[in-house]
ROVOLUM-250166 format. One line per field, with one value per residue: residue number from 1; x, y, z of N, C-alpha, C in turn. Coordinates in pm, whole numbers. Each point is the difference from the previous one (the first is absolute). Layout:
! residues N
pos: (NUM/...)
n.xx: (X/...)
n.yy: (Y/...)
n.zz: (Z/...)
ca.xx: (X/...)
ca.yy: (Y/...)
ca.zz: (Z/...)
c.xx: (X/...)
c.yy: (Y/...)
c.zz: (Z/...)
This chain:
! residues 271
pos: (1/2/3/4/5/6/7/8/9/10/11/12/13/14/15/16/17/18/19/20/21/22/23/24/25/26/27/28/29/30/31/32/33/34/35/36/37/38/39/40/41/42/43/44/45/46/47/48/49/50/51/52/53/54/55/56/57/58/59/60/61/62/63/64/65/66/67/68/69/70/71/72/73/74/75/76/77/78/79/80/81/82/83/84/85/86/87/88/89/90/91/92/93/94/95/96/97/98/99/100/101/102/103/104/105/106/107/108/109/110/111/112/113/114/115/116/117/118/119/120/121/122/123/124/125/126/127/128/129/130/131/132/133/134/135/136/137/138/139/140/141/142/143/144/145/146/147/148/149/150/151/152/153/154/155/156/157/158/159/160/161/162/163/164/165/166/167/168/169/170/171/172/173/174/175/176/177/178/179/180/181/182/183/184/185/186/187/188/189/190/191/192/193/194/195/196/197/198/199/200/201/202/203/204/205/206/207/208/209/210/211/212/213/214/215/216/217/218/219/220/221/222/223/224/225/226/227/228/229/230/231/232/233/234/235/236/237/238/239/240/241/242/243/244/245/246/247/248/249/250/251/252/253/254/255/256/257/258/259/260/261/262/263/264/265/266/267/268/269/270/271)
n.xx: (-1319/-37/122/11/63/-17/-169/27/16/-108/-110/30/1/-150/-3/57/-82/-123/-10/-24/-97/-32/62/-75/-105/-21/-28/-114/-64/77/-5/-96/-8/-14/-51/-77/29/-97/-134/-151/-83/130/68/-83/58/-136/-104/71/-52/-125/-93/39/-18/-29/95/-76/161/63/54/-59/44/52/-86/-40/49/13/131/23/-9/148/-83/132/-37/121/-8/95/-115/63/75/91/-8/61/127/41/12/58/70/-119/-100/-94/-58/115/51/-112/56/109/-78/23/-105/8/43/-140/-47/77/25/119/-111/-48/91/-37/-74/-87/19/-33/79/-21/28/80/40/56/56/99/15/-134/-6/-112/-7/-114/42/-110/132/-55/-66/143/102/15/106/24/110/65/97/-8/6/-84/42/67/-134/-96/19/-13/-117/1/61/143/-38/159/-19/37/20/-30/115/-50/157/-78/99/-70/1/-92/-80/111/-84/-38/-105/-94/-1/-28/146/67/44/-139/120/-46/79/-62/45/68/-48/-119/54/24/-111/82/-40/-102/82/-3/23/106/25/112/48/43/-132/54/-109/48/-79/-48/-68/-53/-36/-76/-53/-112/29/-110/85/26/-30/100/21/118/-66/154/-26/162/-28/91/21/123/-138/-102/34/48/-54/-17/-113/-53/-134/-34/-78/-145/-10/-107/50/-135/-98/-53/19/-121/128/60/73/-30/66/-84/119/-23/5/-75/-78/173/58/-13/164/62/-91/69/69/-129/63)
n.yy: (-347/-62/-92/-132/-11/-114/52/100/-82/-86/98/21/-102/-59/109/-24/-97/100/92/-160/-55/139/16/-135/-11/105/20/-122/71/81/-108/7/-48/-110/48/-16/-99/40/20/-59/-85/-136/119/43/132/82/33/108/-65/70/74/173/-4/97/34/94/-20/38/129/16/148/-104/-98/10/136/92/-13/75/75/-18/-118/-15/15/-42/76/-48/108/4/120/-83/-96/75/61/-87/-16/147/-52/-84/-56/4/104/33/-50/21/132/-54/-96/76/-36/-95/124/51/-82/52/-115/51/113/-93/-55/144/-47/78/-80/-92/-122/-44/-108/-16/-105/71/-58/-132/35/9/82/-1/81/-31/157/-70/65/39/-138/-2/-43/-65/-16/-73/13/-92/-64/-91/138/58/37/118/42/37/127/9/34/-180/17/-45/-107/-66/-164/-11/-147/95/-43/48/97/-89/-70/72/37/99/-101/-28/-46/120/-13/99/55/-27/-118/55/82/95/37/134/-6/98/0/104/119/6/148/3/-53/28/95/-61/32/-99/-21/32/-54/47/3/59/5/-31/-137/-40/-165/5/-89/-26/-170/32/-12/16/-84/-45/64/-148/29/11/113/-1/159/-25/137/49/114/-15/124/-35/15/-85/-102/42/-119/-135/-16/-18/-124/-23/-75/-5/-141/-1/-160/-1/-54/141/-69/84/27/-56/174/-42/151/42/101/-2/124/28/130/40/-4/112/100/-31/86/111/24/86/90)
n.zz: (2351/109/31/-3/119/34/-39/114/101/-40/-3/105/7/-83/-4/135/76/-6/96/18/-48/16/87/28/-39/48/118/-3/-48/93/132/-67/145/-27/-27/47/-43/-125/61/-65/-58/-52/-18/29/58/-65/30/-125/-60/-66/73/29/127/-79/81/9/56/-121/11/117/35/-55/81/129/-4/-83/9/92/-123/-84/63/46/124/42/-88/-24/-88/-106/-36/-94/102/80/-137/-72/91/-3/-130/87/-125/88/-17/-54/75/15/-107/11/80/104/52/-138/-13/58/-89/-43/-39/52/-72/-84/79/33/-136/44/-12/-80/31/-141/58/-96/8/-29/61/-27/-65/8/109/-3/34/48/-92/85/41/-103/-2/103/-90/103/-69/46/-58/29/56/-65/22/-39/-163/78/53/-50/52/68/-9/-50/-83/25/93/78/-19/78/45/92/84/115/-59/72/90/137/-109/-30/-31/-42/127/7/-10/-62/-76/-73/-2/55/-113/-121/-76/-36/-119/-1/-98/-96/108/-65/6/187/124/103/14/38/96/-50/79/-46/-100/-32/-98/52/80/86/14/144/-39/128/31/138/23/30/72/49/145/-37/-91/-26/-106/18/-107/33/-33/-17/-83/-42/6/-94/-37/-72/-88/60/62/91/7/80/-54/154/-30/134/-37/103/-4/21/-12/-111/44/37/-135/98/80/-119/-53/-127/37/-102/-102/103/12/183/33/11/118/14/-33/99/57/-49/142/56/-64)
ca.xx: (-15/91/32/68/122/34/17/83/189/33/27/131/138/9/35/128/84/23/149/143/-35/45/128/68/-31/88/179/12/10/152/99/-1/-110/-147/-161/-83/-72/-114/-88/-139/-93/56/60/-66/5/-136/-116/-93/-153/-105/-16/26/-58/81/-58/40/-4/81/-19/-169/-28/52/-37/-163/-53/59/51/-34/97/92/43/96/24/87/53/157/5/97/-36/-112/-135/-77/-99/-87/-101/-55/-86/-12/-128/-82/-99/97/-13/-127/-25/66/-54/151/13/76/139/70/-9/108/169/-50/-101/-99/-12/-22/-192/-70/-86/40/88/-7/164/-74/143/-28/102/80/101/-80/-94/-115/-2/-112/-92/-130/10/80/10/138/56/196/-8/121/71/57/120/59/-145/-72/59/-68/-65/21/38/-165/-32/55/133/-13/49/67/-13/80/-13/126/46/95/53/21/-39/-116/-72/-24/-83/67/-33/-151/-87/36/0/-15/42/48/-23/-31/73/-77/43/-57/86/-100/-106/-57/-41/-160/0/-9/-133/-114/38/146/205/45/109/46/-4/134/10/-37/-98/35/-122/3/-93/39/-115/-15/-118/-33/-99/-117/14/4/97/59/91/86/93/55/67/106/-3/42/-59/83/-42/-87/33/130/8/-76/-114/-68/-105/-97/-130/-48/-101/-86/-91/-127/-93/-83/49/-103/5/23/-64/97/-35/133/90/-72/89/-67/75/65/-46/4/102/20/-20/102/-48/47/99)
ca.yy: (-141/-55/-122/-43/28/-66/52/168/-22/-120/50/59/-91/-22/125/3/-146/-9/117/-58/-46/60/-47/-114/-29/124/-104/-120/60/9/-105/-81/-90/-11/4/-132/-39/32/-95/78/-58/-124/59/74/-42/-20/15/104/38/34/99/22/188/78/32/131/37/126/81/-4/91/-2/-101/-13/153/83/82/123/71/-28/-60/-127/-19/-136/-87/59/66/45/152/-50/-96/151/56/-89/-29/153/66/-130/38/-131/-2/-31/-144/-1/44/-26/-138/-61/-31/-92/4/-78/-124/-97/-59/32/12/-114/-108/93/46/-79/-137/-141/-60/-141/-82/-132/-51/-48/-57/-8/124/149/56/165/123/97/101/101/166/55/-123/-28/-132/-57/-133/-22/-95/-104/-55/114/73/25/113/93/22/162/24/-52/-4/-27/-29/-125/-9/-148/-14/-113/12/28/-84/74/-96/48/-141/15/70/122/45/-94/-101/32/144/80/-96/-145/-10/99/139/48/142/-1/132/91/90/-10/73/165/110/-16/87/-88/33/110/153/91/-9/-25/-95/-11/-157/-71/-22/-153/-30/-140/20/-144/-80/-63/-10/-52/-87/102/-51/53/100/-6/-2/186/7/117/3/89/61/86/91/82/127/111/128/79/-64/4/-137/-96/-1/-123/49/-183/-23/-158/-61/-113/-100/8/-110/7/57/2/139/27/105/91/92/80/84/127/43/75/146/50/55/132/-17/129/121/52/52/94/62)
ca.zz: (32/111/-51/165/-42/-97/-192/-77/-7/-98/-104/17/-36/-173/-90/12/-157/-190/-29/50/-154/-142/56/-23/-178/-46/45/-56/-111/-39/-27/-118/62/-60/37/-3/-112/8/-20/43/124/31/139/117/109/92/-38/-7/-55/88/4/105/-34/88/117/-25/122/37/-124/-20/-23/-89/-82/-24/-75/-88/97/-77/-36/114/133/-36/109/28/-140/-5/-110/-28/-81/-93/34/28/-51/-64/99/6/-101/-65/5/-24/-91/-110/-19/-14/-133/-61/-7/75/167/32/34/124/-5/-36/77/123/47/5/102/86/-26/87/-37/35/-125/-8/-55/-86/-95/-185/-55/162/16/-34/69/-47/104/-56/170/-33/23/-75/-48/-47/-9/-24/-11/12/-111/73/-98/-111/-28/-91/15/60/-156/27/125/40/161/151/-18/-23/120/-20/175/74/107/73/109/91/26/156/61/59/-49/46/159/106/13/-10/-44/-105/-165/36/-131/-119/-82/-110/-37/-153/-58/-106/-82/-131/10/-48/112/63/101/140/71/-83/4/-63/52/-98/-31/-110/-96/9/126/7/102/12/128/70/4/106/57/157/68/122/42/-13/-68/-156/-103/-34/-65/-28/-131/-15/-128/-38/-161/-1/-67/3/-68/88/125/53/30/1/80/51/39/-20/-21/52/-41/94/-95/24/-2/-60/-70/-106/-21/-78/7/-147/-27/-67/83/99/88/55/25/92/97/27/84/118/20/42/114/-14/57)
c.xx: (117/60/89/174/76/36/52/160/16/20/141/129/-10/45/171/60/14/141/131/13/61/128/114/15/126/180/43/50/119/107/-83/-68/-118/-121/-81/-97/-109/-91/-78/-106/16/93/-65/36/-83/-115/-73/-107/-91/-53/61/-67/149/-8/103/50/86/-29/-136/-21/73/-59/-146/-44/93/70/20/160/116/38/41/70/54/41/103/50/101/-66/-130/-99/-101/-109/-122/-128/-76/-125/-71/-151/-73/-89/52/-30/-104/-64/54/94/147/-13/40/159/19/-42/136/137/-13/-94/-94/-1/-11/-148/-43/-109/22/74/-41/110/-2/106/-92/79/101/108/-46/-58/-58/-79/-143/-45/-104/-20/30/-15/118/3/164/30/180/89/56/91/14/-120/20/101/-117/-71/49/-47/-181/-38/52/124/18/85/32/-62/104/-65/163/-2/120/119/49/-60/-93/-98/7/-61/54/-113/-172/-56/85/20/80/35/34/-112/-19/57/0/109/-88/19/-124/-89/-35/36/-160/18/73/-135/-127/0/110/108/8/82/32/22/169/-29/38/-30/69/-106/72/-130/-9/-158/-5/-115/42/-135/-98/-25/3/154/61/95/44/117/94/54/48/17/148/23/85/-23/-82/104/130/29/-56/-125/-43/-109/-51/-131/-26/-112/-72/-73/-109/-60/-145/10/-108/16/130/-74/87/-53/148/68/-67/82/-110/57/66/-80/45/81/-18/-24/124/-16/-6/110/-18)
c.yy: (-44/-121/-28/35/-94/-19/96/-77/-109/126/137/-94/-34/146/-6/-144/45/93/-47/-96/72/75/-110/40/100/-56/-119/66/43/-57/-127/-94/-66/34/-124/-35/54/-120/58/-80/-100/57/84/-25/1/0/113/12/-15/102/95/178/72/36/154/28/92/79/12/140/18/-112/18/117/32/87/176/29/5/-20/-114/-41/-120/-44/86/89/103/135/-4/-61/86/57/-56/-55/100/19/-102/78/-115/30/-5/-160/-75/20/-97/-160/-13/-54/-132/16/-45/-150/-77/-10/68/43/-60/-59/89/23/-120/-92/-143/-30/-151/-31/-146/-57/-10/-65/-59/141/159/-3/92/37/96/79/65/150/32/-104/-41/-114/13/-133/-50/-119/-91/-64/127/76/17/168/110/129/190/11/-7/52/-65/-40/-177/-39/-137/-13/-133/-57/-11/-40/80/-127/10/-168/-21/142/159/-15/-178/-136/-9/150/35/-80/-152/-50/131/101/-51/74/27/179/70/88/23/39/135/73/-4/98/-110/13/99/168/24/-42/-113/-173/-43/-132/-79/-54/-202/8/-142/17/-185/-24/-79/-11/-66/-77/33/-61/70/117/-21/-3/126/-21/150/31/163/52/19/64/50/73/90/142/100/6/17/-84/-106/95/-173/-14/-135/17/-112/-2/-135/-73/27/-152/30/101/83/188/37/91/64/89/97/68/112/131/97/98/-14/52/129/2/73/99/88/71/154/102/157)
c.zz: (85/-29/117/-28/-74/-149/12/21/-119/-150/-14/-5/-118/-38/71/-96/-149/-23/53/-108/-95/42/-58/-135/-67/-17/-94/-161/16/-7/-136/20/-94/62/38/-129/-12/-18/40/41/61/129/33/161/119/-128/11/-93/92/-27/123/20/86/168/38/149/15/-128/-66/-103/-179/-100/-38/-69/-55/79/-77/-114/22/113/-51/132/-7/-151/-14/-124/-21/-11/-145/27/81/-56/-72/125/14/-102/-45/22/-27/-124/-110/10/-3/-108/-78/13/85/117/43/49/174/53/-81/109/160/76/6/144/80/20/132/-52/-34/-114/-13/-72/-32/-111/-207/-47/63/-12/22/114/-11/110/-70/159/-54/-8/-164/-117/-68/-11/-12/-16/77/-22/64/-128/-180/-74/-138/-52/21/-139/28/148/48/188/114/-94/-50/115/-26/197/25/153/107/114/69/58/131/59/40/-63/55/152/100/-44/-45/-61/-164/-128/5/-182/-79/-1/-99/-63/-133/11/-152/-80/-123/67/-47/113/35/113/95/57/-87/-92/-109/43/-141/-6/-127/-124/40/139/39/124/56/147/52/47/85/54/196/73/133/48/20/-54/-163/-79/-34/-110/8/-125/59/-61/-10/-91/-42/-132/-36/-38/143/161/64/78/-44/91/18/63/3/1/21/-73/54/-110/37/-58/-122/-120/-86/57/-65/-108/-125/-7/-103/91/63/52/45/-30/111/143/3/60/166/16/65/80/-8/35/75)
């Protein structure tokens, strides 16, 4: 799928704002800085409920199929995350009621399909994806204590404000009022991806949330992930995902946890 240049540079500066975000944030945190107050639907700094579908424009060969057998191409896996990606069997997980592992915390916002978003509360935002029939919920001002460790974990959200005069994008274009910024801790071990690549329970997830409007193009929301993983990962892994508001909410589509058969790895050349 083709997209004007516009949405590929608007959505290349939200994934650079959120990593100058979690920059600031990082920093603010060392000199002692306060944070910005929390608040949840009385401060909102846009309007994300709705419904939205995914729009699959990169990492096609990873989203839409089952990528084959240890292929972890661009995820930054340690020796252990390796192997564990090596010896991953689907039909094990299939026997044995696991394929939700790659529907939780980071891998969830990777399934290709739609999200409805919706306040329960002025402090709760809940997050339902028809892939997998997930639910997240996210906490605003003082949460709730965190229960046993769970699929999508228990995630705190804030709304965040680049501290910058004329903003990220100066006078015009690109998110608009701030950032969404939600950190995830208290997650079960899952997949990053279908296949297996691994992520561990000590992992934490910090995502930003940035929406746009694009003449004659609609409503976009962009989410960028930050995993980081000290058990599987030899870094931060980073990964945005778009999303286009939808109107007609009657292809909304709950289907349980699915995982196709893998694609058949590379044929090795002959020698």
């Amino acid at each position: 799928m083709k997209h004007s240049p516009l949405l590929v540079y608007i959505v290349s500066i939200c994934a650079a704002a959120a990593m100058l975000a979690l920059g600031a944030g990082n920093a603010s945190a060392q000199r002692g800085i306060a944070a910005p107050a929390n608040s949840g639907r009385q401060g909102a700094m846009f309007d994300i409920t709705g419904q939205w579908v995914a729009v699959v424009n990169e990492d096609w060969l990873w989203r839409m199929v089952t990528p084959s057998k240890g292929d972890a191409a661009s995820i930054p896996l340690n020796p252990a995350g390796r192997r564990v990606a090596a010896s991953w069997d689907l039909a094990a997980d299939r026997a044995q009621g696991r394929l939700c592992k790659a529907f939780g915390g980071p891998g969830l916002i990777r399934q290709p399909g739609r999200i409805r978003i919706r306040w329960e509360n002025d402090n709760t935002l809940v997050m339902e994806f028809d892939a997998g029939m997930q639910t997240r919920r996210l906490y605003f001002g003082a949460p709730p204590a965190p229960g046993a460790r769970s699929l999508q974990g228990h995630s705190i959200a804030k709304w965040f404000k680049q501290p910058q005069n004329r903003g990220i994008f100066g006078r015009g274009g690109g998110p608009q009022r701030g950032s969404l910024e939600v950190v995830t801790t208290n997650l079960e071990a899952g997949y990053l991806r279908p296949n297996g690549v691994p992520y561990g329970e000590r992992t934490v997830v910090k995502e930003f949330f940035d929406t746009f409007t694009l003449p004659e193009d609609g409503s976009w929301l962009i989410i960028t992930t930050v995993v980081d993983d000290p058990e599987y990962l030899t870094q931060e892994f980073v990964v945005s995902t778009q999303f286009k508001k939808e109107t007609d909410l009657s292809k909304w589509s709950p289907r349980p946890c699915e995982i196709p058969d893998p694609l058949a790895p590379p044929a090795q050349p002959a020698r």
